[in-house]
mmCIF file of the C-alpha atoms, coordinates in Angstrom:
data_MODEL
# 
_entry.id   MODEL 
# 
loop_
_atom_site.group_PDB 
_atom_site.id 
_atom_site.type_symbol 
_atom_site.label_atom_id 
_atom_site.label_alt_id 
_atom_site.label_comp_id 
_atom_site.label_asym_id 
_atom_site.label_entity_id 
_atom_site.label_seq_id 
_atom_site.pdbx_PDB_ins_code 
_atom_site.Cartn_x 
_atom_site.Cartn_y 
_atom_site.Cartn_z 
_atom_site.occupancy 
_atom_site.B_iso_or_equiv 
_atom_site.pdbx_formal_charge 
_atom_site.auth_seq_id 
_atom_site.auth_comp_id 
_atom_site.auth_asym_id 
_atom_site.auth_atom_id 
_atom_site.pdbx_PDB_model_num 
ATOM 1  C CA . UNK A 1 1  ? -34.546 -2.235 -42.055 1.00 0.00 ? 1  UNK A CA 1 
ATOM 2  C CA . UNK A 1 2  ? -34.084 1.154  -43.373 1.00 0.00 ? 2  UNK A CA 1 
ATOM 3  C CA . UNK A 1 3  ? -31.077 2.184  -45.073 1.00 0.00 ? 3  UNK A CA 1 
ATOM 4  C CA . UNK A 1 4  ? -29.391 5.534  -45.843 1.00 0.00 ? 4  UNK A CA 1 
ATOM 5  C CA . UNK A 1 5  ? -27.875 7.230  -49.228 1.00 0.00 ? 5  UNK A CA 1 
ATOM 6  C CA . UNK A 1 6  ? -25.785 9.763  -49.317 1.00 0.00 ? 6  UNK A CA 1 
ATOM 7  C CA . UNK A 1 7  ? -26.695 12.254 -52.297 1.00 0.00 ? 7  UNK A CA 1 
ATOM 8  C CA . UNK A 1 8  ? -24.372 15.199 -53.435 1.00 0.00 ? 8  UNK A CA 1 
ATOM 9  C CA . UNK A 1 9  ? -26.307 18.213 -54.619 1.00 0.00 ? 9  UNK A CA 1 
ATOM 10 C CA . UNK A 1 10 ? -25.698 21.574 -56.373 1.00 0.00 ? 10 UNK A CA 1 
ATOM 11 C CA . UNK A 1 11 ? -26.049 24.337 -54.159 1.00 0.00 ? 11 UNK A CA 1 
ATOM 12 C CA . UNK A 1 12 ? -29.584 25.952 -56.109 1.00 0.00 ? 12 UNK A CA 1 
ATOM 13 C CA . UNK A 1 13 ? -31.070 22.421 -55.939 1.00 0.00 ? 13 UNK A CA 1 
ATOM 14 C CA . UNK A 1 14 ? -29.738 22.062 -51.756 1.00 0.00 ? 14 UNK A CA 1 
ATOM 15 C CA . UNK A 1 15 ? -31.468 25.916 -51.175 1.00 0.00 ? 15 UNK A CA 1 
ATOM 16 C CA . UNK A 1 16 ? -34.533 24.254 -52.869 1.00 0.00 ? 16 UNK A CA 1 
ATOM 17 C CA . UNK A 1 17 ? -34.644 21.041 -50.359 1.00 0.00 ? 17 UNK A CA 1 
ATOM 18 C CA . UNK A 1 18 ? -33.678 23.359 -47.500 1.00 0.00 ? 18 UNK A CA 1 
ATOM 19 C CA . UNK A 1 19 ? -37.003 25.609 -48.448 1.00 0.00 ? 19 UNK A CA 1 
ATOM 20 C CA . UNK A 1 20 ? -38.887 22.984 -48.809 1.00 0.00 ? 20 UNK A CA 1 
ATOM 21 C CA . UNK A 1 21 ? -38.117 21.183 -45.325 1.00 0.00 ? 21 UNK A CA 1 
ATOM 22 C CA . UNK A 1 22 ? -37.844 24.156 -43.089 1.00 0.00 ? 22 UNK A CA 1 
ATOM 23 C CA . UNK A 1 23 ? -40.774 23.210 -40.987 1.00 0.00 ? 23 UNK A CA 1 
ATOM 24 C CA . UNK A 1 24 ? -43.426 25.417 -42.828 1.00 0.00 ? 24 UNK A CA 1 
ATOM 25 C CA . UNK A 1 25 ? -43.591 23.422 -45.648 1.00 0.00 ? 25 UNK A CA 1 
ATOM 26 C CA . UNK A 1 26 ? -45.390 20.139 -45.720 1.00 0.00 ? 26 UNK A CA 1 
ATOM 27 C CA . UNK A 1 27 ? -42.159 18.280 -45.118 1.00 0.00 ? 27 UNK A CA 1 
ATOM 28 C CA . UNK A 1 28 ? -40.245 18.273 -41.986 1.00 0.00 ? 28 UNK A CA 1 
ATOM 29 C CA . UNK A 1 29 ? -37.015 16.660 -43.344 1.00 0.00 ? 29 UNK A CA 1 
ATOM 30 C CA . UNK A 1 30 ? -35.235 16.373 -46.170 1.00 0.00 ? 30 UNK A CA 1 
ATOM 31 C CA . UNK A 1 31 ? -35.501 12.653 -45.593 1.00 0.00 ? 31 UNK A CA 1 
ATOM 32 C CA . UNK A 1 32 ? -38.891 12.810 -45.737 1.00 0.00 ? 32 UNK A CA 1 
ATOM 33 C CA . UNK A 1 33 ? -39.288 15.160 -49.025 1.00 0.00 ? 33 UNK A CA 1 
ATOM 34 C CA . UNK A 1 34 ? -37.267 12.567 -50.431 1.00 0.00 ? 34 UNK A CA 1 
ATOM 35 C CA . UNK A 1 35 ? -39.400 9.615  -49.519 1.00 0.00 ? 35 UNK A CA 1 
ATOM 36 C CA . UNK A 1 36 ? -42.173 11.345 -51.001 1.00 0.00 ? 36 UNK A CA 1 
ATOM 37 C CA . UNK A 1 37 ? -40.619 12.132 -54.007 1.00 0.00 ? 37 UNK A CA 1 
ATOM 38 C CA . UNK A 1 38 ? -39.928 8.525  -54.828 1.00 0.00 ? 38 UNK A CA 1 
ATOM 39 C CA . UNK A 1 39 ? -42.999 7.426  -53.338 1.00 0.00 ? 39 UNK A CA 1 
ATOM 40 C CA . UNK A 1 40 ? -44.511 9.628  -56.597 1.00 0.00 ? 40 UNK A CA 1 
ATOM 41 C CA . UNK A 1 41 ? -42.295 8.502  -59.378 1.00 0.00 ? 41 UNK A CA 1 
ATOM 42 C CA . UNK A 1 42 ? -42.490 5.015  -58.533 1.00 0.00 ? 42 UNK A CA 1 
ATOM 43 C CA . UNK A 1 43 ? -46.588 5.762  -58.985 1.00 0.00 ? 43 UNK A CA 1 
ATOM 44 C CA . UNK A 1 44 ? -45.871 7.126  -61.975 1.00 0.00 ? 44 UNK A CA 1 
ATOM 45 C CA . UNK A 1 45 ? -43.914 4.638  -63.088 1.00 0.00 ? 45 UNK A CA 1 
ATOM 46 C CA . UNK A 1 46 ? -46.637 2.589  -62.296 1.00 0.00 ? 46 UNK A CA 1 
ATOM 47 C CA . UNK A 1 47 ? -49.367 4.316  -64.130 1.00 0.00 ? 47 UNK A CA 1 
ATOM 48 C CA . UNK A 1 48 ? -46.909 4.002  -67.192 1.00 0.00 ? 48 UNK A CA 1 
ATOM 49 C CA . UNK A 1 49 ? -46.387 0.262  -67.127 1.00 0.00 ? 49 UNK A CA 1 
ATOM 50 C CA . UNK A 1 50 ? -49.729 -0.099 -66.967 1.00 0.00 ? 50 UNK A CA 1 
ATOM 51 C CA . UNK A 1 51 ? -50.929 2.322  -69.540 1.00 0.00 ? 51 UNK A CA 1 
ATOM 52 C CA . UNK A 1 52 ? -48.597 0.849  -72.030 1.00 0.00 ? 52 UNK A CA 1 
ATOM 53 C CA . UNK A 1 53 ? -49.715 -3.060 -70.994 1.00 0.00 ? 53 UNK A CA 1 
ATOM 54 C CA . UNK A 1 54 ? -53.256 -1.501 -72.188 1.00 0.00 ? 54 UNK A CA 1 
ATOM 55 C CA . UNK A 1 55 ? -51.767 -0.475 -75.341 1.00 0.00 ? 55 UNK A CA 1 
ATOM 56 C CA . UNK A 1 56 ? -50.237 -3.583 -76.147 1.00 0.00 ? 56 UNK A CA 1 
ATOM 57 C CA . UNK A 1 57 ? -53.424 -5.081 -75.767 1.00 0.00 ? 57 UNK A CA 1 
ATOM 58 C CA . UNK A 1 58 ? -54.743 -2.762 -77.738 1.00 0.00 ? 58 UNK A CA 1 
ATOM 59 C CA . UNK A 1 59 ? -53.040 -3.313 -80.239 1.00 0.00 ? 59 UNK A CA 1 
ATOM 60 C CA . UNK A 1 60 ? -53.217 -7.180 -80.099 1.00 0.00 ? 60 UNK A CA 1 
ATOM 61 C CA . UNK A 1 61 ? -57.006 -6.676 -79.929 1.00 0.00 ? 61 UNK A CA 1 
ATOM 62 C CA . UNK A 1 62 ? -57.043 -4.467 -83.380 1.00 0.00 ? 62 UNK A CA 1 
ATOM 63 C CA . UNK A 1 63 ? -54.189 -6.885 -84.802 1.00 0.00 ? 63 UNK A CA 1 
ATOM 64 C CA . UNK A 1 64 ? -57.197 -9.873 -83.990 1.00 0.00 ? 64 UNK A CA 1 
ATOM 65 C CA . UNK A 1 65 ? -59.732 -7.706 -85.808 1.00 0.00 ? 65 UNK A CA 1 
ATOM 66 C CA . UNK A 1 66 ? -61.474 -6.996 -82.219 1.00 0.00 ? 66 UNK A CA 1 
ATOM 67 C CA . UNK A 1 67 ? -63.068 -3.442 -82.470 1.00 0.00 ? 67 UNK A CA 1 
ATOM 68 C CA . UNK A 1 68 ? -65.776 -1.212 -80.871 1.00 0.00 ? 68 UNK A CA 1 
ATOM 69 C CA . UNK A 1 69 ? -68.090 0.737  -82.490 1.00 0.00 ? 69 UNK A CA 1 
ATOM 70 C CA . UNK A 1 70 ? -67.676 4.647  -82.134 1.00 0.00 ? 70 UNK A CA 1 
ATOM 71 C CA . UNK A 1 71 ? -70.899 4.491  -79.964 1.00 0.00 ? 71 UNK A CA 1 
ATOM 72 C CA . UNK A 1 72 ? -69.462 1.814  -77.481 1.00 0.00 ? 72 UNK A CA 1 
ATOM 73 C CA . UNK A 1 73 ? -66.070 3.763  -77.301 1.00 0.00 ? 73 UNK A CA 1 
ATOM 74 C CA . UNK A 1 74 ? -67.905 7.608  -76.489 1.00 0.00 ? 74 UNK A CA 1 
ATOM 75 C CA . UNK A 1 75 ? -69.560 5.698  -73.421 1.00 0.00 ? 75 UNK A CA 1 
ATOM 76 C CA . UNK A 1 76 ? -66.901 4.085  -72.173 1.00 0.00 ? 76 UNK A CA 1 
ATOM 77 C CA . UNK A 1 77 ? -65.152 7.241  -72.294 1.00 0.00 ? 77 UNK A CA 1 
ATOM 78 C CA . UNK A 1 78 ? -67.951 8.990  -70.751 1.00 0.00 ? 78 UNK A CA 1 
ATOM 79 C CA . UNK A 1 79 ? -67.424 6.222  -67.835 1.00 0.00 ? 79 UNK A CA 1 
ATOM 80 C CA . UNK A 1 80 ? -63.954 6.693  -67.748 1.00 0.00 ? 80 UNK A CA 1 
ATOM 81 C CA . UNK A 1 81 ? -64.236 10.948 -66.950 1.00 0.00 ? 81 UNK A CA 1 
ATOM 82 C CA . UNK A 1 82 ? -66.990 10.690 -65.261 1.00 0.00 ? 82 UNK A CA 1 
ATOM 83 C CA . UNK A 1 83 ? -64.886 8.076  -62.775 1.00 0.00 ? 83 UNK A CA 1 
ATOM 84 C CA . UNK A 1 84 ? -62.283 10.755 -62.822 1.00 0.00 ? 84 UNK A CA 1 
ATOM 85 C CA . UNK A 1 85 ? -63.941 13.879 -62.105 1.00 0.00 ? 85 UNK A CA 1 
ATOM 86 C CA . UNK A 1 86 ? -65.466 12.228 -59.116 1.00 0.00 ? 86 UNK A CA 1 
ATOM 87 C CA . UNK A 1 87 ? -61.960 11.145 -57.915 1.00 0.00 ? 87 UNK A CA 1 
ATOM 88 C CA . UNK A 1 88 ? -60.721 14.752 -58.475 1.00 0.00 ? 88 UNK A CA 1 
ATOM 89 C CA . UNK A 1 89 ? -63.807 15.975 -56.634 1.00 0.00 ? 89 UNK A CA 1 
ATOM 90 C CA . UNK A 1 90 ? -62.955 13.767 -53.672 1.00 0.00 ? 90 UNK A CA 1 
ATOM 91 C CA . UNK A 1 91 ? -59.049 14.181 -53.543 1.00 0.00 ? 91 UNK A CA 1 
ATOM 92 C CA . UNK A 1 92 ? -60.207 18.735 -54.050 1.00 0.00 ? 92 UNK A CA 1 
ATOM 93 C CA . UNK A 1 93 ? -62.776 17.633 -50.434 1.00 0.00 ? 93 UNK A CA 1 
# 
């Protein structure tokens, strides 16, 4: 069941949600800008737990003596932007 919070803003920063929800914009409310807005730091949030889970495996692996020869690590790489580049491609389509 949704619920509702009430959020006080300064008057720049309620011109800026106002522009950005006035129909033309991709947003239709300021509900909805908000939504989104969370929706997208709780991704990034995300992307940051996980990136620092790989780290700490990382490490762990290193700490183990478990490493990868300069060769393995430039492909993998390689495989990694290549992955990404095509997902920008797609996303730019």
């Amino acid at each position: 069941m949704p619920s509702s919070l009430h959020v006080s803003l300064p008057d720049e920063m309620r011109a800026y949600v106002d522009l950005r929800t006035n129909g033309k914009s991709c947003y239709a409310t300021p509900s909805e800008y908000v939504r989104d807005l969370i929706r997208r730091d709780m991704e990034i949030e995300q992307e940051r737990q996980y990136v620092f889970g790989e780290l700490l495996k990382s490490a762990d692996e290193i700490a183990r003596g478990e490493l990868i020869s300069s060769d393995q690590l430039d492909t993998e790489l390689d495989a990694m932007f290549a992955a990404w580049e095509k997902e920008e491609t797609k996303a730019g389509e």
